[in-house]
Legacy VTK file of the C-alpha trace (Angstrom):
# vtk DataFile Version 3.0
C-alpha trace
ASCII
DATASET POLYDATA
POINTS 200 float
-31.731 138.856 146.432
-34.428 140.605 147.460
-36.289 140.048 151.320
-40.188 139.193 151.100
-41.786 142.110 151.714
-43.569 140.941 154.905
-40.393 140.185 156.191
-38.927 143.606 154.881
-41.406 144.971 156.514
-41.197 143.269 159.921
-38.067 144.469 160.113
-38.238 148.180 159.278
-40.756 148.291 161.925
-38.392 146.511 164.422
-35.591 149.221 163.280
-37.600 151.921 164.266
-36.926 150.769 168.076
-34.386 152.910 169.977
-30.941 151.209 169.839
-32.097 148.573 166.914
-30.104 149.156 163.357
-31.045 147.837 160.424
-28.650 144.716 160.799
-30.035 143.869 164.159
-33.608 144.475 162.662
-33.032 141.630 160.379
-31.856 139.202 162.783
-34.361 140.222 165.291
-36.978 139.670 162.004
-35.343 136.111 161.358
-35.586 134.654 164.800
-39.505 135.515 165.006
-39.645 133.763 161.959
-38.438 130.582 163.785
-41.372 130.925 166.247
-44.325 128.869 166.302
-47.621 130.468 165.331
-48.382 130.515 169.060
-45.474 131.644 170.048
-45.932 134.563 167.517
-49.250 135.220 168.575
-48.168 135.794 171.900
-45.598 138.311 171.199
-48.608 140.258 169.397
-50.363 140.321 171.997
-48.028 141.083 174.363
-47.504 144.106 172.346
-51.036 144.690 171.683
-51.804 144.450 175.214
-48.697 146.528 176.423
-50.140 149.446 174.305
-53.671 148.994 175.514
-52.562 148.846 179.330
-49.604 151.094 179.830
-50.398 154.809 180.340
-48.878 157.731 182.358
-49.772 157.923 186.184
-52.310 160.983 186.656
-49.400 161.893 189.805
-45.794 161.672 188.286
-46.519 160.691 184.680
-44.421 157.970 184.958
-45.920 154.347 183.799
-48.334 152.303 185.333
-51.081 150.035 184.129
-53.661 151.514 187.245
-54.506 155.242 187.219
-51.689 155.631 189.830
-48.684 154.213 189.846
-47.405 152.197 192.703
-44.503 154.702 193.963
-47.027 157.275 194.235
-49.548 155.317 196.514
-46.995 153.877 198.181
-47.025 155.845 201.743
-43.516 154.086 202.946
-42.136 156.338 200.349
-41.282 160.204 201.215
-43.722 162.273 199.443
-42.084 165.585 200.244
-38.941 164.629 198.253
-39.708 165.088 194.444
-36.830 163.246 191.704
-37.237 164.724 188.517
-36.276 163.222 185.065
-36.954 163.055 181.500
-38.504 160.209 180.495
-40.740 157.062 182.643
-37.515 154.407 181.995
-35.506 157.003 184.106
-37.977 156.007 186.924
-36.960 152.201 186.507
-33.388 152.935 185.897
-33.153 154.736 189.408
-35.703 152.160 191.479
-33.046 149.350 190.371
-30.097 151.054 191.941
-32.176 151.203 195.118
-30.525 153.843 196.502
-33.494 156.457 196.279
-36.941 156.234 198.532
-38.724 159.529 197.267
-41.294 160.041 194.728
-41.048 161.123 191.247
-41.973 163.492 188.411
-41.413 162.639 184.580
-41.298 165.696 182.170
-41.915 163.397 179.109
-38.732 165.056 177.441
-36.210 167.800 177.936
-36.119 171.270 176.526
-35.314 171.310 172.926
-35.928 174.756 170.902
-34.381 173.665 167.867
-36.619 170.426 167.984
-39.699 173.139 168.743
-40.176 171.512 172.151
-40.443 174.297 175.314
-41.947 174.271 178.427
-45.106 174.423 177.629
-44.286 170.493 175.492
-43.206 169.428 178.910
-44.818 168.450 182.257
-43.539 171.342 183.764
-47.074 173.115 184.506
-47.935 169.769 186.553
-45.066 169.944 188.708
-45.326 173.486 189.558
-49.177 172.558 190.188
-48.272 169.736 192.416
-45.499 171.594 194.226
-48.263 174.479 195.096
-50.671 172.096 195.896
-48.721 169.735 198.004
-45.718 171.278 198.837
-42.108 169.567 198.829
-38.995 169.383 201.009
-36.553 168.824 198.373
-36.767 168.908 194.415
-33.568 166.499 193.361
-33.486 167.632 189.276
-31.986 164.018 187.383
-32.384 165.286 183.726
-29.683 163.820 181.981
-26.124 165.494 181.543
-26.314 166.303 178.090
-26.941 170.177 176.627
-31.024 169.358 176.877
-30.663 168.200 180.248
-28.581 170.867 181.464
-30.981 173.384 180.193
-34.071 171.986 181.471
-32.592 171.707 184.975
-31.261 175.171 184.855
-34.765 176.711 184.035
-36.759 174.264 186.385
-34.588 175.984 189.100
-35.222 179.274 188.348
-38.511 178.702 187.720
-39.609 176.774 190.777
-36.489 177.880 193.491
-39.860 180.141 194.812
-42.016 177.122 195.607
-39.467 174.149 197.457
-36.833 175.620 200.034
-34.090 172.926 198.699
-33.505 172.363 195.154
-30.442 169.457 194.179
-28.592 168.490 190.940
-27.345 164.639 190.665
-23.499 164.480 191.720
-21.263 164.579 188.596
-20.505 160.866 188.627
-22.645 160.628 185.490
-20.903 160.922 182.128
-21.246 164.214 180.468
-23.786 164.162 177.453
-24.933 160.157 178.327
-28.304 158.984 179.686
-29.569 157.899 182.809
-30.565 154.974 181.143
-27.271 153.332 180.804
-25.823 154.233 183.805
-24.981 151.421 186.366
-26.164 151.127 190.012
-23.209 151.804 191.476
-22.466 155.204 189.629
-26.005 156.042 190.259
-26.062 155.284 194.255
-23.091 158.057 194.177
-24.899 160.676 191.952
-27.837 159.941 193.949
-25.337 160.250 197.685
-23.336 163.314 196.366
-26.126 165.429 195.231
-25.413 169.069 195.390
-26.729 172.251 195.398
-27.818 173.812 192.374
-25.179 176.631 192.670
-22.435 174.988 194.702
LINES 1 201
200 0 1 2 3 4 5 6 7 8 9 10 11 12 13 14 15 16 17 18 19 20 21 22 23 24 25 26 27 28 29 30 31 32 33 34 35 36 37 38 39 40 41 42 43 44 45 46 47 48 49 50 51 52 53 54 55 56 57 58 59 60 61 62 63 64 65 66 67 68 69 70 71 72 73 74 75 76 77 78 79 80 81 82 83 84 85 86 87 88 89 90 91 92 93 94 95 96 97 98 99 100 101 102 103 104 105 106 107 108 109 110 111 112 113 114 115 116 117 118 119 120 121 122 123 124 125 126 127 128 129 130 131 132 133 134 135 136 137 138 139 140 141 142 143 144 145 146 147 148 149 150 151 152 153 154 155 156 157 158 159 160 161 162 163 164 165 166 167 168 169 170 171 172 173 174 175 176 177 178 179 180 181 182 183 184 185 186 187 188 189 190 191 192 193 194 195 196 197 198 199
């Protein structure tokens, strides 16, 4: 039997979502189908208005829904200690563990050749900006442990170990090749308390 094609449809679109398969898709698919038309409409519009609002902060790229986001205004926050990582959800992922009171900078990706993406794809030029312009204590680098991540840290340091007198690396309590993203608290509170180095 074939699905109608709306509902086909629906969920395609829903499997495009990272971490969604096809089977979830369809179940996903079949319980907005049990909504009521309001309770549809709100969902669109939560995702209408989600895409209208949300944009990268003009500072660390990260999200926000203002032109800066609220770790960068905030002045409780140390300004001269810079966290760097791949993507905006690393920002949340980190702020839940609580562990971390610096500011941050999102690259919007790692360094891929074979997916055509370099430096010049990342935020890389902004960081070096902002380190000339405002200076920085420490640079902790939290791209994730997988070959990408590895890389991008690597050539961050040795292309920015002239501009910031301490450059870090996350402890090794993160799995090899994972994501920050699905990394608990706890193991993050001990990357975040072991950092090292770059060449220890």
């Amino acid at each position: 039997m074939q699905y109608p094609e709306s509902l086909d449809r629906l969920s395609r679109e829903l499997s495009r979502l990272p971490g969604i398969g096809k089977k979830t898709a369809f179940r996903l698919a079949f319980g907005i189908l049990r909504y009521t038309p309001e309770e549809a409409a709100n969902l669109a519009e939560a995702i209408r208005q989600v895409k209208e609002r949300i944009h990268h902060c003009n500072i660390c790229h990260g999200f926000t829904d203002l032109g800066t986001c609220s770790v960068c205004i905030n002045q409780m926050r140390n300004q001269r200690l810079i966290c760097v990582v791949e993507q905006p959800n690393n920002v949340f992922q980190i702020e839940r563990s609580r562990v971390y009171q610096g500011v941050y900078h999102v690259l919007l990706g790692a360094l891929s050749p074979l997916e055509g993406i370099g430096p010049d794809q990342l935020q890389i030029r902004s960081l070096r900006k902002r380190l000339e312009k405002d200076g920085a204590d420490e640079l902790i680098l939290a791209t994730n442990p997988t070959v990408q991540g590895e890389a991008t840290a690597g050539f961050l340091q040795s292309e920015l170990v002239d501009l910031v007198p301490q450059i870090t690396r996350l402890a090794r309590g993160l799995p090899a090749g994972g994501d920050l993203e699905y990394v608990d608290e706890i193991t993050l509170q001990e990357a975040f308390s072991g950092r090292r180095g770059w060449h220890d």
